[in-house]
C-alpha positions in Angstrom: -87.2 122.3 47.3 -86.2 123.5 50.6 -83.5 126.0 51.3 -80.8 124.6 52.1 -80.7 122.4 48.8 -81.1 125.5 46.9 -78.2 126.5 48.4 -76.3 123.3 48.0 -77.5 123.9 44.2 -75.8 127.1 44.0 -72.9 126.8 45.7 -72.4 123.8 42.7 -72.8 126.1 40.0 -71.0 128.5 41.8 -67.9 126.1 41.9 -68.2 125.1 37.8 -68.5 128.5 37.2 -64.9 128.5 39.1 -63.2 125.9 38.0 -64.4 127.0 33.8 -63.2 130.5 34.6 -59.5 128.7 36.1 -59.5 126.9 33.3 -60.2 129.3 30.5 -57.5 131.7 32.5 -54.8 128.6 32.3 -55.3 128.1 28.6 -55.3 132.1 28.0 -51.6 131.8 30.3 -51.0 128.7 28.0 -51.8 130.3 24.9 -49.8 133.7 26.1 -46.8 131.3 26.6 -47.2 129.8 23.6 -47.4 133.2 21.7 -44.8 134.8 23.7 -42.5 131.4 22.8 -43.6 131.9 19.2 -43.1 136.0 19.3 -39.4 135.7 20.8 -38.5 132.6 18.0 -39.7 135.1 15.4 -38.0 137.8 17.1 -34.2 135.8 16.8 -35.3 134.7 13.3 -35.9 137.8 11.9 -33.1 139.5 13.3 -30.8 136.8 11.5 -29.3 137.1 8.6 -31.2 137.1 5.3 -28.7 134.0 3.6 -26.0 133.2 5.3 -24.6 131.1 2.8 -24.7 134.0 0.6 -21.2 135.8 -0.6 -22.6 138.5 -2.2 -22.0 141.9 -1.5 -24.5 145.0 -1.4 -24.1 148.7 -1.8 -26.3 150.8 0.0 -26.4 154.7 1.0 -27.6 156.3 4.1 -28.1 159.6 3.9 -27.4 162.6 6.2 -30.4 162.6 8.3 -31.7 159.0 8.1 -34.1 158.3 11.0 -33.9 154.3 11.9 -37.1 153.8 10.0 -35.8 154.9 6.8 -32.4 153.1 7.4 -34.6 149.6 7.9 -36.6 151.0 4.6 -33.1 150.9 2.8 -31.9 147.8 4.3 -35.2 145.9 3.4 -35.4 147.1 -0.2 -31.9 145.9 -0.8 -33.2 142.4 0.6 -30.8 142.7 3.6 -32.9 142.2 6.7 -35.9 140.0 7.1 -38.4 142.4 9.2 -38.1 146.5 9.3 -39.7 146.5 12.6 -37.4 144.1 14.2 -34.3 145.6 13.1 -36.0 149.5 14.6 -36.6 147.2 17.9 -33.0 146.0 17.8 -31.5 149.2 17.2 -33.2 150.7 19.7 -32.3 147.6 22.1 -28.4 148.6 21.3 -27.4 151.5 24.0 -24.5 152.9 21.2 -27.2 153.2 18.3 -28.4 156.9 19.3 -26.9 157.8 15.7 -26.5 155.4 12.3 -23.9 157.1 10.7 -24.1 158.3 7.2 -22.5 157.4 4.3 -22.3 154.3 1.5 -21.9 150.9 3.2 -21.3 147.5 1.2 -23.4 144.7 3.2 -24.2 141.5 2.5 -27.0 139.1 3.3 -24.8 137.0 5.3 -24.7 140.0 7.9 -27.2 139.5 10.7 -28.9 142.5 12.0 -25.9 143.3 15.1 -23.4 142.9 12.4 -24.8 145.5 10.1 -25.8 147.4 13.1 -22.3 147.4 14.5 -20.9 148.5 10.9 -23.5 152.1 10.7 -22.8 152.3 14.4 -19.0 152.9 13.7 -19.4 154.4 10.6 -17.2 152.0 8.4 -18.5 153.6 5.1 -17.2 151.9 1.8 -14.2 153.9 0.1 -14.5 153.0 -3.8 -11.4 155.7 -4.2 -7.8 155.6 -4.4 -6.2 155.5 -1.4 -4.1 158.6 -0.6 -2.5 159.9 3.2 -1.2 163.1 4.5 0.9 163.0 7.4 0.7 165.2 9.9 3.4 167.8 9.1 3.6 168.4 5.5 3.9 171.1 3.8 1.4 172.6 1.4 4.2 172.1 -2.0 4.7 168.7 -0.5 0.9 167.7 -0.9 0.6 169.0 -4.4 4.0 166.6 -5.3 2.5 163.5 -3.8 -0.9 164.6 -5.4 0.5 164.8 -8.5 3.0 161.9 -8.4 -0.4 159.8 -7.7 -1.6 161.5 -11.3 -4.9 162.9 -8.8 -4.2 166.3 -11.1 -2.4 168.9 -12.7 0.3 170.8 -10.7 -0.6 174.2 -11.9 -4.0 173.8 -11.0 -3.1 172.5 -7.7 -0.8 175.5 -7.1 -3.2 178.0 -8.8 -5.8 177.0 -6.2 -3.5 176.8 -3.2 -2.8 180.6 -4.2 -6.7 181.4 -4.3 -8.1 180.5 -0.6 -11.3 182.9 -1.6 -12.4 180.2 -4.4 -13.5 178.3 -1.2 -14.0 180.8 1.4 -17.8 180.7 0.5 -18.1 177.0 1.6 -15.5 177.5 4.0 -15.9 180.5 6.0 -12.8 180.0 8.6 -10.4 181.3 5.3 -12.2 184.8 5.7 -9.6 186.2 7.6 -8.2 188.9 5.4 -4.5 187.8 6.2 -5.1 184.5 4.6 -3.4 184.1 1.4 -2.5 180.4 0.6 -4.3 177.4 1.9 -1.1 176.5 4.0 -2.0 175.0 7.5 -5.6 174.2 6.1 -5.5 171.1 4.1 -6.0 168.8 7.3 -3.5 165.7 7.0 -5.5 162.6 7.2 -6.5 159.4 5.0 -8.5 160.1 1.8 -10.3 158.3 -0.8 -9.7 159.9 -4.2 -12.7 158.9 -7.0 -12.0 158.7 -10.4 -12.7 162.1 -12.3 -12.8 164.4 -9.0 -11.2 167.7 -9.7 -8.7 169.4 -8.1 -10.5 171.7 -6.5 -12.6 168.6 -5.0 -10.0 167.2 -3.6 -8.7 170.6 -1.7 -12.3 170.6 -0.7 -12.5 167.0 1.1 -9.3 168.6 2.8 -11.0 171.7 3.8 -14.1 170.1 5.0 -12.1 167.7 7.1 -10.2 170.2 8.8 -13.2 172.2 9.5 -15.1 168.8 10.7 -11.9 168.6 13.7 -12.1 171.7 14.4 -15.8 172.5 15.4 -15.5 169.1 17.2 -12.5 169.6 18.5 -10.8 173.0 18.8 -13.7 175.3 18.2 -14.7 175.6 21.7 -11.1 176.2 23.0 -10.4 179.1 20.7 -13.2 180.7 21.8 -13.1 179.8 25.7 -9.0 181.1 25.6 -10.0 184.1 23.5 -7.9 183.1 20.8 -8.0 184.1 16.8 -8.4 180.9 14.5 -5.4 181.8 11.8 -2.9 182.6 14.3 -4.2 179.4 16.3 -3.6 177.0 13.1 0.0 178.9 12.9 0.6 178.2 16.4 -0.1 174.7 16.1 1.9 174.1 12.7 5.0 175.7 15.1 4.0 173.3 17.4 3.4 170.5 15.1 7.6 171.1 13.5 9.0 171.4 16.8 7.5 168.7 19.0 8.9 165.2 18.5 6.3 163.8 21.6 2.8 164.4 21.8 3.1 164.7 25.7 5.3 167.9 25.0 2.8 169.8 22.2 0.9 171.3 24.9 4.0 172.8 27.4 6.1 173.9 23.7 2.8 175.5 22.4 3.0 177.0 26.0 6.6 178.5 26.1 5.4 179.9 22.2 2.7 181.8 24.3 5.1 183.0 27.0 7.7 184.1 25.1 5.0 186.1 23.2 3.6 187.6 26.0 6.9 188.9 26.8 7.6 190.4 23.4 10.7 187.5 23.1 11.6 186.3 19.8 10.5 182.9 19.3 13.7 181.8 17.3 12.0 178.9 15.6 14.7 176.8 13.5 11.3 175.1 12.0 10.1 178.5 11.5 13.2 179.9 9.6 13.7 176.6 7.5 10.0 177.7 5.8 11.6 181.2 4.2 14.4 179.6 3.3 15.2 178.6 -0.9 15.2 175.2 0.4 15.2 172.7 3.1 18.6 171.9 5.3 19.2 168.6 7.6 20.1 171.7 10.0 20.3 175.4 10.3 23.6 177.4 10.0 24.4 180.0 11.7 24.6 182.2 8.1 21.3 181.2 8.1 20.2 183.3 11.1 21.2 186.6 9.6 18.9 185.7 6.4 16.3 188.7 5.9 12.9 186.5 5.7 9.5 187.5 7.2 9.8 183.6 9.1 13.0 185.2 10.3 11.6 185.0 14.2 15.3 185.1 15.5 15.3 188.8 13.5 11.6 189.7 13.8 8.8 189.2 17.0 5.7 187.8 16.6 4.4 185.4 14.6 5.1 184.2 11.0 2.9 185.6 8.4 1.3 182.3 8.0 1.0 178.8 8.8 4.3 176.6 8.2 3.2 173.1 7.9 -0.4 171.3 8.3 -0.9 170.9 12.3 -2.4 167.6 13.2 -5.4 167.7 15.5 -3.4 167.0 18.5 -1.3 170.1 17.4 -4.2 172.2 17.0 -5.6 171.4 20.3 -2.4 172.3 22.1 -1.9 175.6 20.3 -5.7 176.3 21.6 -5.5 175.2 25.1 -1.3 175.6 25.9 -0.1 174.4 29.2 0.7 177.0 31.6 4.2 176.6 32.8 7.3 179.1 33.6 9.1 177.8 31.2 10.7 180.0 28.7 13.4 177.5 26.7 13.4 173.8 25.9 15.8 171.9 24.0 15.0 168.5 22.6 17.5 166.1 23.4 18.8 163.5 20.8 16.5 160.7 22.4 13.8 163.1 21.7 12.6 163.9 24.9 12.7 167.6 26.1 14.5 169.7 28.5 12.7 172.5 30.3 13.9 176.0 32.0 12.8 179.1 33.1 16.2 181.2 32.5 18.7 181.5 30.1 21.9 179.9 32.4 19.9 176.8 32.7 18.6 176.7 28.9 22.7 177.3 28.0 23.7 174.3 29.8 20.9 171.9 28.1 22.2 173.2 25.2 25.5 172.2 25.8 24.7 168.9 26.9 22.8 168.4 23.7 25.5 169.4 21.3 27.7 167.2 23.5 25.3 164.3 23.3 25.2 164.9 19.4 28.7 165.1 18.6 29.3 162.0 20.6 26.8 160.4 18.9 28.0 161.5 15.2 31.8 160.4 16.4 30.3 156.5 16.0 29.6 157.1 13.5 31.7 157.6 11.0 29.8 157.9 8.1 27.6 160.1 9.6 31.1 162.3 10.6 32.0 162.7 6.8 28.9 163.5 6.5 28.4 166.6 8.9 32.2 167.1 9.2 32.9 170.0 7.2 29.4 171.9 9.1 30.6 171.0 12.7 32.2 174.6 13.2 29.3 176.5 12.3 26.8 174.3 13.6 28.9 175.0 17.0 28.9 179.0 16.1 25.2 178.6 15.3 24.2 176.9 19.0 26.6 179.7 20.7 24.4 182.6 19.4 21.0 180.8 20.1 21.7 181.0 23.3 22.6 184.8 23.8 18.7 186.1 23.1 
């Protein structure tokens, strides 16, 4: 055989070689497309629900901690997803899932994987209690009556354990403060979910631990950064909380608390002086003003003794981080809004506009006249000498 037909012959086998290599490559692509196909039909599959048609419902509990594996553990051992590791690769595909929140969740197997995702995401934990709210503002002897009109417990109890703030001050080390005597200020006003057979010190404690939950998150770092002390910033901000009708104003009243503070002024709080009173008036009198009362503040300087309501957290951050203004005086105005001054002349003549608006307002009234008719002059002595400080 001569040498060109050898390499005729090789360039042949050469070429076969070739064209089985393309084709072994094109069924490896075909079979990668195939698999891939397969792979990503699996991949919706799984993360679908487990039944759809199904109705029933599913208690589970994640607890503090829970890594994603051990959430999919739970989720799969209540028969709730198809595939741990696709629900990990879904959770990880979701740019908010950085933390499932704890808690008890009630699922169902009609929930696909972003559904139940969505629900740990935003923490909408299951509340098997009775429902029970506390608006921002109340008092302390208010929360024990709606606590015990709701049958949650006995008053005594309640008011026993208001009285004793060092039954909690191991768990709760913000009531160390050696000035701290009731747990006025402290029980944070929010929605609760009261269980069947917790104790009344439980339910102080859910109101404890939610106060201290806002505050490190939210008022912590502003105490410290304004070198401020925690009680007298929780009585600030229940001041604050009494005073301010509008949550734009918390932050400039909180300030004019602060300024007339730093100038030794008395704050002359009405909501202040209401607290040491025998009980609560639609308004203050001017008799009222000469009352010997530690929450006296148009007779003594300084701060009350304690906390007079429970400050929301909007109230609490605007008694940490005040607004810095000149301002010295406001009055709020019957439409609720505030007016603002630096001296006295202009604070007397929002004053007097206000008592003008009001009286104008009360004379179309005329229910509301027999009503307030026979407190008119002393209401009117009462403005004169809030505005001679």
């Amino acid at each position: 055989m001569n040498t060109n037909n050898k390499r005729i012959k090789k360039g042949k086998v050469k070429k076969k070689k070739r064209i089985r290599i393309s084709r072994l490559i094109l069924v490896l692509v075909v079979l990668l497309v195939i698999f891939a196909g397969a792979g990503n039909l699996y991949y919706k599959s799984a993360s679908k629900a487990v039944n759809d048609k199904s109705t029933k419902s599913v208690l589970i509990e994640v607890p503090n901690g829970s890594s994603v594996k051990k959430v999919a553990k739970i989720l799969k051992e209540k028969d709730l997803i198809k595939n741990k590791s696709v629900f990990i690769s879904n959770v990880k595909g979701n740019e908010k899932a950085k933390h499932l929140k704890a808690g008890k969740y009630k699922l169902a197997q009609n929930m696909d994987n972003n559904a139940i995702i969505e629900k740990l995401i935003k923490g909408e934990v299951y509340q098997d209690g009775v429902k029970l709210t506390i608006p921002e503002g109340m008092l302390s002897t208010e929360i024990v009556n709606k606590l015990v009109s709701q049958k949650f417990g006995d008053r005594e109890k309640f008011v026993k354990l208001y009285r004793s703030p060092k039954e909690f001050s191991s768990k709760f080390s913000f009531l160390k403060d050696s000035r701290i005597s009731t747990l006025e200020g402290f029980l944070f006003p929010s929605t609760y979910y009261i269980k069947k057979g917790e104790t009344e010190k439980q339910i102080f404690e859910k109101m404890l631990l939610e106060f201290q939950k806002e505050y490190d998150k939210k008022v912590k770092s502003l105490v410290e950064k304004n070198k401020l002390n925690l009680y007298d910033t929780v009585i600030m901000a229940s001041i604050v909380e009494k005073e301010a009708v509008n949550d734009s104003d918390r932050d400039i009243v909180a300030g004019i608390f602060y300024n007339r503070l730093d100038k030794k002024m008395k704050l002359q709080s009405d909501a202040v002086l209401q607290y040491g009173l025998p009980e609560r008036k639609s308004r203050v009198l001017y008799s009222d003003l000469k009352v010997e009362t530690p929450y006296n503040l148009y007779l003594h300087e300084g701060l009350p003794p304690t906390p007079i309501a429970s400050p929301g957290i909007k109230s609490l951050i605007a008694a940490a981080n005040p607004k810095k203004t000149d301002y010295l005086y406001f009055v709020t105005n019957v439409d609720g809004k505030n007016s603002y001054s630096t001296t006295f002349e202009e604070h007397s003549k929002n004053a007097k506009k206000y008592h003008q608006e009001r009286n104008d307002l009360l004379k179309e009234n005329s229910s509301e006249k027999n009503k307030t008719g026979n407190d008119e002059n002393d209401n009117k002595e009462k403005s004169k000498e809030k505005t001679t400080n």
